[in-house]
KEGUKOL-782597 format. One record per residue (C-alpha): x, y, z; chain; residue in three letters; residue number from 1. Coordinates in nm, 3 decimals, padded with zeros to 5 digits, always signed. Example, Ala and Ser with C-alpha at 12.3 -4.5 7.8 and 13.67 -1.06 7.14 Angstrom:
2
<site xx="+01.230" yy="-00.450" zz="+00.780" drennu="A" dopa="ALA" vokol="1"/>
<site xx="+01.367" yy="-00.106" zz="+00.714" drennu="A" dopa="SER" vokol="2"/>
This chain:
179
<site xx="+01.337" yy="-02.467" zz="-01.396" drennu="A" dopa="UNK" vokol="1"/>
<site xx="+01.492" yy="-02.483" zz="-01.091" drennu="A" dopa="UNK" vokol="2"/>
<site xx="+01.402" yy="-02.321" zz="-00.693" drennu="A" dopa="UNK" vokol="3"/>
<site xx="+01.472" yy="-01.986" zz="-00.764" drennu="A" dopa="UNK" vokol="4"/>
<site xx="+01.444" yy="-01.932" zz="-01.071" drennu="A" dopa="UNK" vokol="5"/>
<site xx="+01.213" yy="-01.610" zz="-01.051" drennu="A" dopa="UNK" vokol="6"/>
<site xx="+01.498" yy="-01.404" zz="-00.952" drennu="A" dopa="UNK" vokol="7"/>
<site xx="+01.612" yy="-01.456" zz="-01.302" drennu="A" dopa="UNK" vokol="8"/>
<site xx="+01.305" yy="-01.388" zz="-01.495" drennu="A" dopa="UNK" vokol="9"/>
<site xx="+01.316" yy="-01.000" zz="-01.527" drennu="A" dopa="UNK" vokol="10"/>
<site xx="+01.583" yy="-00.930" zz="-01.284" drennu="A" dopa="UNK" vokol="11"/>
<site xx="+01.567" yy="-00.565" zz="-01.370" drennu="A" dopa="UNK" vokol="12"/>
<site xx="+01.159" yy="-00.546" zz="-01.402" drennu="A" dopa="UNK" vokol="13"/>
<site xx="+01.014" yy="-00.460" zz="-00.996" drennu="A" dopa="UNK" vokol="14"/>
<site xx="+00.656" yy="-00.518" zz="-01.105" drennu="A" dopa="UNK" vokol="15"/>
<site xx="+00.612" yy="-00.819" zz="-01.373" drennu="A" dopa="UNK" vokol="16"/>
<site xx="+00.280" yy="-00.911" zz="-01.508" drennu="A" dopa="UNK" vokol="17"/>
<site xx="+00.147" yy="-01.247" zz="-01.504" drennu="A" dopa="UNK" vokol="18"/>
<site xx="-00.160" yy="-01.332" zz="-01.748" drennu="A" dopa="UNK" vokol="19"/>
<site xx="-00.387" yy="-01.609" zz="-01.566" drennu="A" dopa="UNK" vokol="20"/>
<site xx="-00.573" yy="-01.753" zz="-01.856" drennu="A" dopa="UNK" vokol="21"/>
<site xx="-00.917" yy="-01.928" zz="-01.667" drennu="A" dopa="UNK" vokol="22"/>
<site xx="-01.235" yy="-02.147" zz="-01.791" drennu="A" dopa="UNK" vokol="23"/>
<site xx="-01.398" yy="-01.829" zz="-01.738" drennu="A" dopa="UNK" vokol="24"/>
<site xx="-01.195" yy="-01.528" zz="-01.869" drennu="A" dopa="UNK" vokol="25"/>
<site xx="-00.855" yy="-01.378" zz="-01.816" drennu="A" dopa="UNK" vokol="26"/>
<site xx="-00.702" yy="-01.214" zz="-01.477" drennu="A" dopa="UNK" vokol="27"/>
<site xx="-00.370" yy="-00.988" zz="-01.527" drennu="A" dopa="UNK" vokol="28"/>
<site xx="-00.157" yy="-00.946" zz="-01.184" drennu="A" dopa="UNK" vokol="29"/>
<site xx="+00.128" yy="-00.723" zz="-01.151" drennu="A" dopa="UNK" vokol="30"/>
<site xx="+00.402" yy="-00.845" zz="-00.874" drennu="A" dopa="UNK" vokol="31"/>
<site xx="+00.561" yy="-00.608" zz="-00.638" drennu="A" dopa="UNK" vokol="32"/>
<site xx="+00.939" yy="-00.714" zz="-00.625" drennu="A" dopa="UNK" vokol="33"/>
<site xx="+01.004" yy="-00.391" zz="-00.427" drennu="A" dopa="UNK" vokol="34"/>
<site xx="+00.808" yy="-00.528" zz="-00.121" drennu="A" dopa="UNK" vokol="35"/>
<site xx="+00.764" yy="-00.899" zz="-00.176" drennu="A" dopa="UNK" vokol="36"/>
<site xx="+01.080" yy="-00.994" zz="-00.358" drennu="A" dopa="UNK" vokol="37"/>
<site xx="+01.063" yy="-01.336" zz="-00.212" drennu="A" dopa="UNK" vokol="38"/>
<site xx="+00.670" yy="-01.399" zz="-00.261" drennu="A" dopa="UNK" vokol="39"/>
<site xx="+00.691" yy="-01.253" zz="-00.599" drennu="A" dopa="UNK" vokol="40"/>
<site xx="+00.991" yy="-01.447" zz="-00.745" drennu="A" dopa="UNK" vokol="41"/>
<site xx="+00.860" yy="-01.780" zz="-00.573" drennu="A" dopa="UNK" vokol="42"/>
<site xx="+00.550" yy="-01.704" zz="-00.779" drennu="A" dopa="UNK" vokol="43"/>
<site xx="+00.742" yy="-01.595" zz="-01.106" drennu="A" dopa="UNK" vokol="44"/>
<site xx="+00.950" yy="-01.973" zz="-01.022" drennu="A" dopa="UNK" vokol="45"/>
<site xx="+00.605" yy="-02.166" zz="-01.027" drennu="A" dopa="UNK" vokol="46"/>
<site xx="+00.460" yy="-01.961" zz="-01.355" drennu="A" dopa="UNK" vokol="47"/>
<site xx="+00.790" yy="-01.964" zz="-01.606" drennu="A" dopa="UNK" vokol="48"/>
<site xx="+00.810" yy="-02.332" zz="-01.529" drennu="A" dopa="UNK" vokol="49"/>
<site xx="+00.445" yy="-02.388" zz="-01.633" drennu="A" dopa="UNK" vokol="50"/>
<site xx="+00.320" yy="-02.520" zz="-01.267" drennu="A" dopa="UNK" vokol="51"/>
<site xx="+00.000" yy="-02.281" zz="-01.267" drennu="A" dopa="UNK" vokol="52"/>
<site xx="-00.101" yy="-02.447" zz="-01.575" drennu="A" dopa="UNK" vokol="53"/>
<site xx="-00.362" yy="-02.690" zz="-01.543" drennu="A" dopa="UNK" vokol="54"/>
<site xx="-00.441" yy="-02.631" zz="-01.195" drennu="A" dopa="UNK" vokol="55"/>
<site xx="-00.782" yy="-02.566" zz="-01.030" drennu="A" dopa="UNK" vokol="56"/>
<site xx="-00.979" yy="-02.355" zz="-00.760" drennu="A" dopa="UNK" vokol="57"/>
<site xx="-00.994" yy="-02.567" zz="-00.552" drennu="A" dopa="UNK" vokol="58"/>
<site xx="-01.146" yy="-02.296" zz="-00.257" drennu="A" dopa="UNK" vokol="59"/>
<site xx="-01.399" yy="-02.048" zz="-00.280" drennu="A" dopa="UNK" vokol="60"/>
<site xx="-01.534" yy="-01.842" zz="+00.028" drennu="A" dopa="UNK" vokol="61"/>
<site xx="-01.783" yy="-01.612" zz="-00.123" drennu="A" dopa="UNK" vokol="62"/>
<site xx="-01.677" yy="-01.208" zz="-00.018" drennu="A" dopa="UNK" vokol="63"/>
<site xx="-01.339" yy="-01.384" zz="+00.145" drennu="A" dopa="UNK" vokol="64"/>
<site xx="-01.111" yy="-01.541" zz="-00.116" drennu="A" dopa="UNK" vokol="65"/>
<site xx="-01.064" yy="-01.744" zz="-00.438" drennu="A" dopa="UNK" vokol="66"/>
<site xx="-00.769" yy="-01.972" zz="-00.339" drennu="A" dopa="UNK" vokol="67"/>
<site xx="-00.590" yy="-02.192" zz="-00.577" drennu="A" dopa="UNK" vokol="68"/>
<site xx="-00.241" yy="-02.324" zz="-00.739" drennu="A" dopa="UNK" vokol="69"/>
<site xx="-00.141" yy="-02.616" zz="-00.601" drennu="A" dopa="UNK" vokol="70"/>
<site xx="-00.375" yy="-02.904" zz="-00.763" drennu="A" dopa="UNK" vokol="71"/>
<site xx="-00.409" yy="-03.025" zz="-01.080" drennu="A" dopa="UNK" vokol="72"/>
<site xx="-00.787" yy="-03.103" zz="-01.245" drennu="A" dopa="UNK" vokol="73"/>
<site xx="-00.813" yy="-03.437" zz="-01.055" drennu="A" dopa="UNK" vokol="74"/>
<site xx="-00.709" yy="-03.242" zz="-00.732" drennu="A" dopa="UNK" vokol="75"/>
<site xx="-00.386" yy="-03.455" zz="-00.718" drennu="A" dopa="UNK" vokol="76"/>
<site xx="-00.096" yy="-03.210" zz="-00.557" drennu="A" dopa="UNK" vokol="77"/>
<site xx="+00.144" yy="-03.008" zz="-00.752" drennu="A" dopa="UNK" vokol="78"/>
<site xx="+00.509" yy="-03.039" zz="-00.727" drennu="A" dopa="UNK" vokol="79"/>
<site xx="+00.594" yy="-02.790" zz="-00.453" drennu="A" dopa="UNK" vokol="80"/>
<site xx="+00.928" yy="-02.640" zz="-00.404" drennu="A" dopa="UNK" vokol="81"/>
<site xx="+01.079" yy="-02.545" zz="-00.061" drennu="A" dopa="UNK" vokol="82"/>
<site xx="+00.841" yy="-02.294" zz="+00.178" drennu="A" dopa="UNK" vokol="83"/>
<site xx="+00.939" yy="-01.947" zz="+00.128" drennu="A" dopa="UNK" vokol="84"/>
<site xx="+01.015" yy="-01.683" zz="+00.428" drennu="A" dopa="UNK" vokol="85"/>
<site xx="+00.657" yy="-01.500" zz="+00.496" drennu="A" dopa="UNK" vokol="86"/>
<site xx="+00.710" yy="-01.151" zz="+00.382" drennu="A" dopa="UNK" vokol="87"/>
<site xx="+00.347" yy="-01.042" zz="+00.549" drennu="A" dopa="UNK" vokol="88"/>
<site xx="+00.536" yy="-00.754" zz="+00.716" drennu="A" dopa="UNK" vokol="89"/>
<site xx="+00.604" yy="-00.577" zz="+00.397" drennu="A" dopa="UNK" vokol="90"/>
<site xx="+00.336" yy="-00.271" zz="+00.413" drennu="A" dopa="UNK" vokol="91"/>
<site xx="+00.122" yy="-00.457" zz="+00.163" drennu="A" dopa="UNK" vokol="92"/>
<site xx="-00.246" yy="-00.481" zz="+00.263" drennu="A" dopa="UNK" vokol="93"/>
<site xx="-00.466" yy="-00.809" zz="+00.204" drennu="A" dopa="UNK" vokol="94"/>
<site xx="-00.727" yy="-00.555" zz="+00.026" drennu="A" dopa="UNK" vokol="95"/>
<site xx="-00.982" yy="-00.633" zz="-00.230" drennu="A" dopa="UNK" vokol="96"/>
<site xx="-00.820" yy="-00.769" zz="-00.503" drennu="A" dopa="UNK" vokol="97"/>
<site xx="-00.453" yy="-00.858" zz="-00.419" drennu="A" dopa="UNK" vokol="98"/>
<site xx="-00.256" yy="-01.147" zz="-00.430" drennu="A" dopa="UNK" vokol="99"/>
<site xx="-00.141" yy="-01.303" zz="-00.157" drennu="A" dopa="UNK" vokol="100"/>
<site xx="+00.055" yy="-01.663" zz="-00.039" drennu="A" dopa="UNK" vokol="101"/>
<site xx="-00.182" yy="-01.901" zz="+00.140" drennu="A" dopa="UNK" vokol="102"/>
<site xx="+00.037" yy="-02.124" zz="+00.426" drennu="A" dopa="UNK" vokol="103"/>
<site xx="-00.032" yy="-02.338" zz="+00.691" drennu="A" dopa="UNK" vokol="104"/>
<site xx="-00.009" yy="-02.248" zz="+01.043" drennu="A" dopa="UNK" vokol="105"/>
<site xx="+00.362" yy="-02.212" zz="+01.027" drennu="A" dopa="UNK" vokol="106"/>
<site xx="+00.390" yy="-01.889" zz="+00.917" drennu="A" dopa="UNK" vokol="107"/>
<site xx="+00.677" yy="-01.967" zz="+00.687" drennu="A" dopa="UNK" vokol="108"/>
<site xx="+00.490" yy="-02.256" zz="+00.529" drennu="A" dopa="UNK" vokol="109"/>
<site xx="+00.411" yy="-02.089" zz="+00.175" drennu="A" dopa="UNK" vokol="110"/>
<site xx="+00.463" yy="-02.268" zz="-00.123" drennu="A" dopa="UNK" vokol="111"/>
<site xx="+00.237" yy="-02.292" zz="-00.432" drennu="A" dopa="UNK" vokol="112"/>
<site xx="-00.092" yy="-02.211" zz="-00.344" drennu="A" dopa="UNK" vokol="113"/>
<site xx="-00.197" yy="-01.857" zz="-00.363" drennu="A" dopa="UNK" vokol="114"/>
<site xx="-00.523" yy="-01.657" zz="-00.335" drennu="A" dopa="UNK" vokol="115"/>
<site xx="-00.721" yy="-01.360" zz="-00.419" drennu="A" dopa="UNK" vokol="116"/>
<site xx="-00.881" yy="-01.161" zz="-00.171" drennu="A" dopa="UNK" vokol="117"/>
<site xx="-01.249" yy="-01.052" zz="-00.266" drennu="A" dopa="UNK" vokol="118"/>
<site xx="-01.258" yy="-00.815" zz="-00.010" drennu="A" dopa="UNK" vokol="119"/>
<site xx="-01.113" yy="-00.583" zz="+00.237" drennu="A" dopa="UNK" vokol="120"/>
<site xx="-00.937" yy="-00.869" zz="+00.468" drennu="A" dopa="UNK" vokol="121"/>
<site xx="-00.793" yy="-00.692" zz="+00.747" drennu="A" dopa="UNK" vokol="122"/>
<site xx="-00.785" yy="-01.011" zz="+00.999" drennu="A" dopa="UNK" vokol="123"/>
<site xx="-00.519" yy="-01.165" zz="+00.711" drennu="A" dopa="UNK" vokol="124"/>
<site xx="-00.272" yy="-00.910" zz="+00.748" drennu="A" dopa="UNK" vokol="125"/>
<site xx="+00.030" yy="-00.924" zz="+01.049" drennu="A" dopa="UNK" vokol="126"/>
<site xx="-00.069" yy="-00.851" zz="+01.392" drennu="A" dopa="UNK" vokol="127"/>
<site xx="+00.073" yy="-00.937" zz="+01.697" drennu="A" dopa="UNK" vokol="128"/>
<site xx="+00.109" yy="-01.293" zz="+01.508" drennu="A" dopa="UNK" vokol="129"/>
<site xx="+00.255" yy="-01.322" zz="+01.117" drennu="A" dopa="UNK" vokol="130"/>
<site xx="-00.003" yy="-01.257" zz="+00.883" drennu="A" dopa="UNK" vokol="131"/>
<site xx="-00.025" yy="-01.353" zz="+00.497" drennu="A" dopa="UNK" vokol="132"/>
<site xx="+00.194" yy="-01.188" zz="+00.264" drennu="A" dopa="UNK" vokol="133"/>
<site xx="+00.076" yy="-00.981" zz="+00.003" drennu="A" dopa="UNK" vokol="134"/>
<site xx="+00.294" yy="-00.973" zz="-00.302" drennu="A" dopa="UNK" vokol="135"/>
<site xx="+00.063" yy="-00.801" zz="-00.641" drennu="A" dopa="UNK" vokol="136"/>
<site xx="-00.279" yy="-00.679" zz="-00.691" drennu="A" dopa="UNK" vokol="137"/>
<site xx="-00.517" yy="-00.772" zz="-00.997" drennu="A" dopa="UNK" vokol="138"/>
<site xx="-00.477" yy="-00.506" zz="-01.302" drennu="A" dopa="UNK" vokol="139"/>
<site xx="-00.718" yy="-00.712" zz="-01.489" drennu="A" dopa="UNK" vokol="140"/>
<site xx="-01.003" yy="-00.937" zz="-01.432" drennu="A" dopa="UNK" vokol="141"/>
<site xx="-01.146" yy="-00.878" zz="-01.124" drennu="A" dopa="UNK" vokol="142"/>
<site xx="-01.548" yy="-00.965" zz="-01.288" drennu="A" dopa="UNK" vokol="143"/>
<site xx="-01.330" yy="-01.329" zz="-01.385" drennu="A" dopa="UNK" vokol="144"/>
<site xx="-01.281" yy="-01.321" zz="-00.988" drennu="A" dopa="UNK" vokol="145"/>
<site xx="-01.636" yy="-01.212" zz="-00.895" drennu="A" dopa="UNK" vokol="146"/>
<site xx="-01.790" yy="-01.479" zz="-01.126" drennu="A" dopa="UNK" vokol="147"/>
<site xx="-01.577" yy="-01.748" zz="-00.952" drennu="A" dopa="UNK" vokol="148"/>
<site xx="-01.633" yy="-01.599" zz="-00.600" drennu="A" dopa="UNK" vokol="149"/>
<site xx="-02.001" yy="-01.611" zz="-00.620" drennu="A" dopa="UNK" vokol="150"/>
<site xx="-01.970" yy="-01.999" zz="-00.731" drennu="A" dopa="UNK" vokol="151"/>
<site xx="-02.175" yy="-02.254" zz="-00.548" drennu="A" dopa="UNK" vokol="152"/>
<site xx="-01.951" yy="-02.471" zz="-00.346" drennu="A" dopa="UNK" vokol="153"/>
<site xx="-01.976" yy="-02.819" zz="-00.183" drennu="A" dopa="UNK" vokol="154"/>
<site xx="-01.835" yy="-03.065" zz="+00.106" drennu="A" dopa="UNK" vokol="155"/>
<site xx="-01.567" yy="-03.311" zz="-00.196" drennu="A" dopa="UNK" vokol="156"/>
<site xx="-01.614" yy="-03.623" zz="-00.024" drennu="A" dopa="UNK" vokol="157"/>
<site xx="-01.282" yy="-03.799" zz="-00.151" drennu="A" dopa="UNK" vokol="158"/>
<site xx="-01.058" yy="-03.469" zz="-00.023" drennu="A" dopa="UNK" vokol="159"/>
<site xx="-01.222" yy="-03.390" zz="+00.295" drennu="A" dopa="UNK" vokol="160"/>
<site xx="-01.263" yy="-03.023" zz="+00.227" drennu="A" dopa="UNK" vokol="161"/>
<site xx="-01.508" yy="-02.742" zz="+00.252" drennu="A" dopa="UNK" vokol="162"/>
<site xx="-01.547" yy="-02.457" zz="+00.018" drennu="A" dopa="UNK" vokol="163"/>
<site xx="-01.495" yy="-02.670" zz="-00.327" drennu="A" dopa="UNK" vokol="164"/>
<site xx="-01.665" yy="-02.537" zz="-00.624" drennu="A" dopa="UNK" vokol="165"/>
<site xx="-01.882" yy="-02.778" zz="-00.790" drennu="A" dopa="UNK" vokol="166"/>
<site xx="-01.825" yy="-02.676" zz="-01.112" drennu="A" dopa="UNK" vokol="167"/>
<site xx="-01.446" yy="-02.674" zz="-01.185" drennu="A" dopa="UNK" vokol="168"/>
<site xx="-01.268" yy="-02.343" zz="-01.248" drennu="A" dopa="UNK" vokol="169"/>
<site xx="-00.926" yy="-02.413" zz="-01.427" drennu="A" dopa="UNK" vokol="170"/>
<site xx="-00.635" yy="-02.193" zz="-01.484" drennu="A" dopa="UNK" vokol="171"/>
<site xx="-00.533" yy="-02.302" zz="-01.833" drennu="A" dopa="UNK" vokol="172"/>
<site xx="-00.221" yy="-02.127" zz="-01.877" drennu="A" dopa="UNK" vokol="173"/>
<site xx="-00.013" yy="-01.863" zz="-01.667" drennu="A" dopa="UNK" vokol="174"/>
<site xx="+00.222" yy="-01.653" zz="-01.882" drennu="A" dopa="UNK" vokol="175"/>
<site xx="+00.475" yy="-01.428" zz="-01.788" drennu="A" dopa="UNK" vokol="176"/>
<site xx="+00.447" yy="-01.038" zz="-02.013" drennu="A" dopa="UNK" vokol="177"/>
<site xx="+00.666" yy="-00.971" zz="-02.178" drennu="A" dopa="UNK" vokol="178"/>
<site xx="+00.756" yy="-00.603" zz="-02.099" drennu="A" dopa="UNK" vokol="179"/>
């Protein structure tokens, strides 16, 4: 499937679901098209064309976030397409349990990698700088999210990164619903 592709999948639908099947128990999104068009198709691109599947957590900040999407088991990188504009300025909140686009510095750096918020993350949202954008919330799963968020994490030596869990947390599969 081609860059996007997500405007395709469901073109009449303005909240898809998403079904993350994890190691530890399923999480059930639902998109918001209305405000995140961009974020939200981006993300539908990445799931219809089966990128999600096989990838890891690869951060975990206990009562922050639960970040993942863009490596596979052996933490090699995932096939990225272009960055997408940030949409942070949409209305949508980084609250507790939402779904948001993780970036670089450059605010319109988004790609693959998403994350969950585990709580009420105010500092994440636009300012007077960009923010992160918000584009669904979690309809199902959210004990699937605590479990992982309260995982014990570790310095990975080979990567060079804080905040890895030691004991892998895999999404299997990610599924568009059918509505």
């Amino acid at each position: 499937m081609a860059e996007n592709e997500g405007e395709k999948v469901q073109p009449d639908n303005l909240f898809p679901k998403v079904l993350l099947e994890t190691n530890v128990g399923n999480i059930v999104v639902e998109l918001n098209r209305h405000r995140a068009p961009i974020t939200s198709n981006n993300f539908l691109t990445y799931v219809v064309s089966g990128r999600y599947d096989g990838t890891v957590i690869h951060r975990v900040v206990p009562e922050f976030v639960v970040q993942g999407g863009g490596y596979d088991i052996l933490y090699h990188p995932k096939k990225q397409d272009k960055p997408i504009f940030n949409e942070s300025g949409n209305g949508l909140k980084n609250t507790a349990y939402t779904i948001a686009m993780a970036r670089e510095e450059d605010p319109h750096s988004a790609t693959n990698q998403f994350y969950f918020n585990l709580a009420d993350n105010d500092n994440l949202d636009p300012g007077k700088s960009w923010g992160y954008s918000v584009f669904g919330l979690v309809l199902e799963g959210e004990e699937v999210l605590d479990t992982i968020g309260r995982a014990e994490t570790h310095y990975h030596t080979e990567l060079g990164w804080d905040e890895v869990p030691v004991k892998q947390f895999v999404v299997k599969k990610a599924t568009l619903i059918n509505e």
